[in-house]
VMD Tcl script that draws the C-alpha trace (Angstrom):
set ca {
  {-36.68 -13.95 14.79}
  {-34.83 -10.83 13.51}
  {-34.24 -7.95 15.35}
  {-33.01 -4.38 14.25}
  {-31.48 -1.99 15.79}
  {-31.70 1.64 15.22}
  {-29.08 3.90 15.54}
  {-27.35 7.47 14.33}
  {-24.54 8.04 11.75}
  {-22.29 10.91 11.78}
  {-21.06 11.20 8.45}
  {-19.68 13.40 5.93}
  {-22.45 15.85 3.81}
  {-20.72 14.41 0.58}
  {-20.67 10.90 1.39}
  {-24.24 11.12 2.87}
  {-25.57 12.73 -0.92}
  {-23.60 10.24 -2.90}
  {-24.75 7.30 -1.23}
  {-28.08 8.60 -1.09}
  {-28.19 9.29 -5.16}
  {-26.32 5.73 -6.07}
  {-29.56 4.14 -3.78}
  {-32.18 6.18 -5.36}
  {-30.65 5.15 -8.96}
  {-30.19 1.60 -7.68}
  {-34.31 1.87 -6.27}
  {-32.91 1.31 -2.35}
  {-32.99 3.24 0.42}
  {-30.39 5.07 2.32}
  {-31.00 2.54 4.90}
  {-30.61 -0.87 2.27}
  {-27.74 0.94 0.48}
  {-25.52 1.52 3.94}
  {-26.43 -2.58 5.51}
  {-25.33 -3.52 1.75}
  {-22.19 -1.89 1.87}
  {-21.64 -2.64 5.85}
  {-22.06 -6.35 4.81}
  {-20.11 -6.31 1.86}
  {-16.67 -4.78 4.25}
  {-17.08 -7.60 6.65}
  {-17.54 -9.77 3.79}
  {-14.04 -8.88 2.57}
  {-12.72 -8.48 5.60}
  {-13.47 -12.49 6.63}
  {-12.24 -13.70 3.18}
  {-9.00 -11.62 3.57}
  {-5.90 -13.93 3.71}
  {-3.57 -13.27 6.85}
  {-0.01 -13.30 5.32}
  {2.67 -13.85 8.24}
  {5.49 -11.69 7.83}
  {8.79 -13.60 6.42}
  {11.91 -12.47 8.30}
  {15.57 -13.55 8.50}
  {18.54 -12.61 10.71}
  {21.36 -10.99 8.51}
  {23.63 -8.14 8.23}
  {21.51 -6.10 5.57}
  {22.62 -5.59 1.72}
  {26.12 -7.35 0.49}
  {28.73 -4.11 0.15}
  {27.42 -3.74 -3.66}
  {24.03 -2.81 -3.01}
  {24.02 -1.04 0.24}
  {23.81 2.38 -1.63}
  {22.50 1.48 -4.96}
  {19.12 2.45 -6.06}
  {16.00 -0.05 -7.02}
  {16.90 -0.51 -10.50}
  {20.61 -2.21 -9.67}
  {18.87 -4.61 -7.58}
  {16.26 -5.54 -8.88}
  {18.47 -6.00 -12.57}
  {20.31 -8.26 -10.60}
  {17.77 -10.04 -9.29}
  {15.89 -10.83 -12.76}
  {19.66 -11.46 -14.35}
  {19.51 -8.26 -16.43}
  {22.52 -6.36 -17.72}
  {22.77 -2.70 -15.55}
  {24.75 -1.36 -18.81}
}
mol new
graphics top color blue
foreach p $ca { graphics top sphere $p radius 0.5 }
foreach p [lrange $ca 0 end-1] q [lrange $ca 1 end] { graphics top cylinder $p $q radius 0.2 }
display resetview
């Protein structure tokens, strides 16, 4: 057995028109078109991948970098000349 369960959205005027036009061109509802897009955030939201944070103890940048900009470093790093 399904159930449903009613409820009341405070949202924006804008956001309220433009979903309602994109489900009257797609032939939905207001009502299909927000449980489609509710469903398709937790979708997302379960496939997301959790990345754990890599971290290291150390003193911060060598003496050579601790002032230079991005493009010093990140020559460096891919071995290109700065020149």
């Amino acid at each position: 057995m399904v159930f449903h369960m009613k409820t009341t959205l405070d949202i924006a005027d804008d956001l309220f028109l433009r979903t309602k036009s994109v489900a009257n061109k797609r032939g939905m509802t207001f009502r299909d078109m927000v449980m489609q897009g509710l469903s398709l955030v937790l979708e997302s939201e379960s496939r997301a991948v959790k990345i754990k944070p890599v971290t290291f103890k150390g003193k911060g940048l060598s003496p050579e970098f601790q002032n230079a900009g991005w493009s010093k470093i990140r020559d460096t790093a891919y071995g290109e000349s700065s020149t």
